[in-house]
C-alpha positions in Angstrom: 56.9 65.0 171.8 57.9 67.5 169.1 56.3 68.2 165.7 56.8 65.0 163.2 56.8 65.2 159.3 55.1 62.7 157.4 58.1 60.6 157.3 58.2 60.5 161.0 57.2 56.7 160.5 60.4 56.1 157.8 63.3 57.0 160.1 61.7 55.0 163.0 61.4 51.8 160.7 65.1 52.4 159.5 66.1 52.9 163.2 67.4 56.4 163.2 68.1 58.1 166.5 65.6 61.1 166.8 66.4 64.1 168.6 64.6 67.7 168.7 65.9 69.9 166.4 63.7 73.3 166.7 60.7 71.9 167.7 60.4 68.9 165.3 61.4 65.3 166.1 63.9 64.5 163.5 66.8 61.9 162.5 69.8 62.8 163.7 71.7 59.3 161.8 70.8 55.8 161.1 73.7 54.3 162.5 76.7 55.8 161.5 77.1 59.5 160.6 80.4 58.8 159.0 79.1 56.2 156.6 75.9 58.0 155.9 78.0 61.4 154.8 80.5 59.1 152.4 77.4 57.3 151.1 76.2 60.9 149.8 79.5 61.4 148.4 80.2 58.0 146.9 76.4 57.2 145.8 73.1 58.5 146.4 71.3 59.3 149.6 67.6 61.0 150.9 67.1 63.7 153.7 63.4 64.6 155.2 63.5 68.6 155.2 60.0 68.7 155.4 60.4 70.5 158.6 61.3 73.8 156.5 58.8 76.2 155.7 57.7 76.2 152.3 55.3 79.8 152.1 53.6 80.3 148.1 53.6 84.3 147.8 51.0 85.7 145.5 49.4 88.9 143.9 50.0 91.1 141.2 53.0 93.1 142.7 54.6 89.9 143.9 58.0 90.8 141.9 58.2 94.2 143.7 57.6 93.0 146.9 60.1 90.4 147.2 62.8 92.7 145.1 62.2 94.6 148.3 62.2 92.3 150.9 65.6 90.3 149.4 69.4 91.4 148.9 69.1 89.4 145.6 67.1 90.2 142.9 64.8 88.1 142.5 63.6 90.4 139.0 66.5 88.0 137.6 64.2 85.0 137.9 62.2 83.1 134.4 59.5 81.2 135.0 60.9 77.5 136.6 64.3 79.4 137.7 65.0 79.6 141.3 67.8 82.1 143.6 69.8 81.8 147.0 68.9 85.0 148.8 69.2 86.6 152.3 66.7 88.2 154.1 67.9 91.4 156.1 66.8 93.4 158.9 67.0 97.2 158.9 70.3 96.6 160.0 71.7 94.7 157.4 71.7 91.4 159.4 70.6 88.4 158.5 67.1 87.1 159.2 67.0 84.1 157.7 68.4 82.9 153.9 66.2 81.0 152.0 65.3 79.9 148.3 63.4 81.6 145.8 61.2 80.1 143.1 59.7 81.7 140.7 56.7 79.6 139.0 54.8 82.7 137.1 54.6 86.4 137.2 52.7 86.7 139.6 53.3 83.3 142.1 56.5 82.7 143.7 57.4 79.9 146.3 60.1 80.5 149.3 61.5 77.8 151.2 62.9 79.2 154.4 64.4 77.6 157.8 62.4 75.6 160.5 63.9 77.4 163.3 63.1 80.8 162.1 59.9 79.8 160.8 58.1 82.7 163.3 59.9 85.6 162.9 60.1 85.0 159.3 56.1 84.7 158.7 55.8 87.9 161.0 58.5 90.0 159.1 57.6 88.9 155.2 53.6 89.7 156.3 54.8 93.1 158.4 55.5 94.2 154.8 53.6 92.2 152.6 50.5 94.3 152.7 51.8 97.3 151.1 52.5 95.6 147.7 49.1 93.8 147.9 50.8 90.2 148.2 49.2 87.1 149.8 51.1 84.3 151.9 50.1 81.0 152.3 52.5 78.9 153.9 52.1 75.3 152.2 51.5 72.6 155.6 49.9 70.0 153.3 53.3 68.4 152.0 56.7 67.2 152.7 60.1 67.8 151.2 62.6 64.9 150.1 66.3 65.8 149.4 67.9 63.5 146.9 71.9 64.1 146.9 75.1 62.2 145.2 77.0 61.4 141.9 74.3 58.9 141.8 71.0 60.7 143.2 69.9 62.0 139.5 69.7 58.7 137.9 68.0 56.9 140.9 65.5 59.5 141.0 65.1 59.0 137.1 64.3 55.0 138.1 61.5 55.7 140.4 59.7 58.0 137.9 57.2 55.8 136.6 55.7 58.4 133.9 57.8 59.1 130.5 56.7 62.7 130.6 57.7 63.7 134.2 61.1 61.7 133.8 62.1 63.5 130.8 61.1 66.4 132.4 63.1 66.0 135.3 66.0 64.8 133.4 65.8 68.0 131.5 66.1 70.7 134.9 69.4 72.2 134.8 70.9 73.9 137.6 68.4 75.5 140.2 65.5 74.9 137.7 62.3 73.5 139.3 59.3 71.9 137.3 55.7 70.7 138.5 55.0 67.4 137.7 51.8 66.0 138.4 51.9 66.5 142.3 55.7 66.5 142.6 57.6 69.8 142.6 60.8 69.4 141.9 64.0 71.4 141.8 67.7 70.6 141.1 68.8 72.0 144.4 70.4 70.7 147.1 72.8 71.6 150.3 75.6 68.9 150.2 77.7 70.3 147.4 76.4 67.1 144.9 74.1 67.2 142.3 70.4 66.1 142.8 67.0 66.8 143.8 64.5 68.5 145.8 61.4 67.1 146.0 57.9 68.6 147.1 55.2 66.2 147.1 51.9 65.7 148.7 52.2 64.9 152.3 50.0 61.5 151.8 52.4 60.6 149.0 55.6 61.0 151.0 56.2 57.4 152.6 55.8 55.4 149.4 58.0 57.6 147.4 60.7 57.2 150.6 59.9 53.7 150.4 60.4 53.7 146.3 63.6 55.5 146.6 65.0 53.1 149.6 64.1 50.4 147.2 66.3 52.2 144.4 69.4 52.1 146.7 68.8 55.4 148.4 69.7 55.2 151.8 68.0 58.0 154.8 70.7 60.0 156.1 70.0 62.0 158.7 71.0 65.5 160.3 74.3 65.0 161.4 75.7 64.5 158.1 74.1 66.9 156.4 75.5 69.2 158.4 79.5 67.9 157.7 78.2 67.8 153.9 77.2 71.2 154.0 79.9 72.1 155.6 82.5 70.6 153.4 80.6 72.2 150.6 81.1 75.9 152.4 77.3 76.5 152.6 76.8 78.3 155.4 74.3 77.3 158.3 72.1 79.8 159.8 72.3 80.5 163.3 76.2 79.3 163.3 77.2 81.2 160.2 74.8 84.1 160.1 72.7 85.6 162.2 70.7 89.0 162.7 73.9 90.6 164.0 75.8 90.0 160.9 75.7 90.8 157.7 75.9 89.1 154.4 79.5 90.7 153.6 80.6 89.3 156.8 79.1 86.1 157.1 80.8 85.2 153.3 77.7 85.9 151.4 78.6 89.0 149.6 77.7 87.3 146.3 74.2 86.8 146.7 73.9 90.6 147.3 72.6 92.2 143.9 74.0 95.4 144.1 72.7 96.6 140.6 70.6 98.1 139.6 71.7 100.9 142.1 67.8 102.2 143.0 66.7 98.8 144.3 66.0 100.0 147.7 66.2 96.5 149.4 65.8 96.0 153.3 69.4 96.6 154.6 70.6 97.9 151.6 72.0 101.1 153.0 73.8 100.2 156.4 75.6 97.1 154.1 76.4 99.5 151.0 78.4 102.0 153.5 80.9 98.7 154.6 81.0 97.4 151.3 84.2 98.6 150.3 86.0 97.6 152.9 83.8 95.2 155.7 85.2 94.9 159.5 84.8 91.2 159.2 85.2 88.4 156.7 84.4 84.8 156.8 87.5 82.6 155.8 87.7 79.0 155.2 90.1 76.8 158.1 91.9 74.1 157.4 94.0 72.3 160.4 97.0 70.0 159.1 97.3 68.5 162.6 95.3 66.7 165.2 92.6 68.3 166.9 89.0 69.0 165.8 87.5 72.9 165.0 84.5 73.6 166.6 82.2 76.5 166.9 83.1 79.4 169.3 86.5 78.2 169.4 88.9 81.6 169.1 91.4 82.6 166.1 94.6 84.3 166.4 97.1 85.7 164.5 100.6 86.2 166.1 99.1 87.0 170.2 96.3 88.6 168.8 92.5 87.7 168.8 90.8 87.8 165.2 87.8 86.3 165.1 86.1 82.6 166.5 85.0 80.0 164.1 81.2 79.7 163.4 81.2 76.2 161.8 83.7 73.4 162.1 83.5 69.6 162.3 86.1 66.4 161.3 85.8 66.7 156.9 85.1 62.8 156.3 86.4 63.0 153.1 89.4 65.0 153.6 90.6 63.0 156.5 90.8 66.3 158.4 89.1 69.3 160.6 87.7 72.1 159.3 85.9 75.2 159.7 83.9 78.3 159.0 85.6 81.3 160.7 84.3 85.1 161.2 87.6 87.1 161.5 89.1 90.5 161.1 89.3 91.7 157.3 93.0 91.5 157.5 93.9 88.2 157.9 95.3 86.6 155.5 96.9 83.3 155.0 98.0 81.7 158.3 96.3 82.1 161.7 96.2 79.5 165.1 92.8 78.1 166.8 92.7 77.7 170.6 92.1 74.2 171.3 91.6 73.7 175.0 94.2 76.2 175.4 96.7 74.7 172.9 97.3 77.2 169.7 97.4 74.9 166.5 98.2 76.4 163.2 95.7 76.3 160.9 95.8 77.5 157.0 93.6 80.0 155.3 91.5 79.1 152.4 88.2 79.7 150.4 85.7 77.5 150.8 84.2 74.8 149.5 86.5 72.5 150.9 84.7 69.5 148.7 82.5 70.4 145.9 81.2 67.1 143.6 83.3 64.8 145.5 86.4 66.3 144.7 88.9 67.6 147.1 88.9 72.2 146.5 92.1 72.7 148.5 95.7 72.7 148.2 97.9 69.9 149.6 99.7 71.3 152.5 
């Protein structure tokens, strides 16, 4: 038996299938994977993430510390504004990427991966100490994604107080606001509009069971993952790892290069390739039958260029497609290897589907 979040309870009651996934017991559908993903699309549905690690950093040099430890610049950030960052090694790879919230000056809240939860802990306190900043990973709640046209209003319904609806209502993009014992954040990792919820762990089932009631329905990992990829978001451990950088793995733009004496983890072995990188991520589509997957190798003409990180059957676009790592030079049209057929697949840049709207070209 793995770890189980607070919800554990939720998805057996709505008859998911669990499987492991790093350690924790979690949903991997409720049914149908296909329905679940158009659901989100279409109307409004809920993940349980509280298997990520939420960590509350602290301390009066906060600011400097994580403008240190982050390609982006978290110096950027008001009070209630949050930022997409990576975390590099000394390298230039990827550790982990994660989200940044600032609440005050001097208290800031990261919500990182589950399966990197170690190594992260171990590298942000390996540094932590010299800018005087505290840790404390949060273990007393769990975290509710609510994502779709539909997920804002929904969430708006369940709010019984006036003040923390209108104050909810109010978040723009990647704003977060404490209400009561709720903090909540217009994130998300679908590509749809909606809400991340942190709430008390005791609190969690009745405000599933509130939102289920609302028309939310639980969808579990396996669409969130053909959401996300629709969307372009990249998935660590497919997309990124420690071996690649943020220029490579199609992240360039959450590197802040400016101003130019930030001295950032990774700064300078990713400033010398930023020119000109080795390796790109591009954006597959495949116009035929077949279905990308990971690993799966890219070529242009007789020549290898890359393999594809991420790819899946798009739901909504009634088609594959794919995340792919390649040489800088490609271009427009390459072939995937498909059990040792070459199928032509065209070049774009992600999303694919952004606000349940189509982002590519008809062929």
């Amino acid at each position: 038996m793995g770890h189980r979040t607070p919800l554990y309870n939720e998805h057996v009651r709505h008859g998911a299938k669990i499987v492991d996934f790093a350690g924790w017991d979690m949903p991997l559908n409720y049914g149908s994977q296909i329905e679940e993903h158009r659901h989100v699309r279409s109307d409004a549905g809920m993940f349980d993430v509280s298997h990520m690690t939420v960590t509350d950093v602290t301390g009066a040099r906060t600011i400097d510390y994580l403008r240190h430890m982050f390609a982006n610049d978290v110096g950027r950030l008001d009070a209630g504004k949050a930022l997409y960052t990576c975390m590099l090694n000394e390298r230039g790879g990827v550790i982990d990427d994660l989200i940044v919230y600032r609440l005050n000056d001097q208290h800031y809240r990261l919500i990182t991966n589950a399966a990197t939860r170690d190594k992260d802990l171990a590298w942000l306190r390996q540094h932590a100490a010299a800018f005087g900043a505290t840790l404390e990973e949060r273990t007393d709640g769990a975290l509710i994604a609510v994502q779709g046209p539909r997920a804002r209003d929904k969430v708006h319904a369940v709010l019984k107080d006036d003040a923390a609806r209108a104050a909810v209502a109010a978040l723009g993009t990647f704003r977060s606001v404490q209400v009561g014992q709720m903090f909540v954040s217009r994130t998300g990792y679908t590509g749809e509009d909606g809400y991340e919820i942190l709430l008390p762990a005791g609190h969690a089932p009745a405000f599933w069971q509130a939102l289920h009631a609302a028309g939310v329905k639980p969808i579990g990992l396996g669409a969130r993952d053909t959401l996300r990829l629709e969307a372009g978001m990249a998935l660590y451990g497919s997309d990124m790892d420690e071996t690649v950088t943020p220029l490579e793995s199609g992240l360039a733009w959450t590197v802040a290069w400016n101003p130019p004496e930030r001295a950032f983890i990774g700064r300078a072995p990713i400033e010398a390739d930023r020119a000109r990188p080795a390796r790109k991520t591009i954006g597959l589509v495949l116009r035929e039958g077949g279905v990308l997957r990971a690993h799966q190798q890219v070529y242009v003409g007789d020549r290898l260029v890359g393999e594809i990180t991420s790819g899946s059957f798009s739901p909504f676009l009634q088609c594959s497609v794919a995340l792919a790592r390649v040489s800088s030079e490609v271009a427009n049209d390459c072939a995937v290897d498909i059990r040792g057929r070459r199928l032509a697949a065209q070049v774009v840049t992600p999303p694919f589907v952004r606000h349940g709207k189509s982002c590519i070209a008809p062929a």
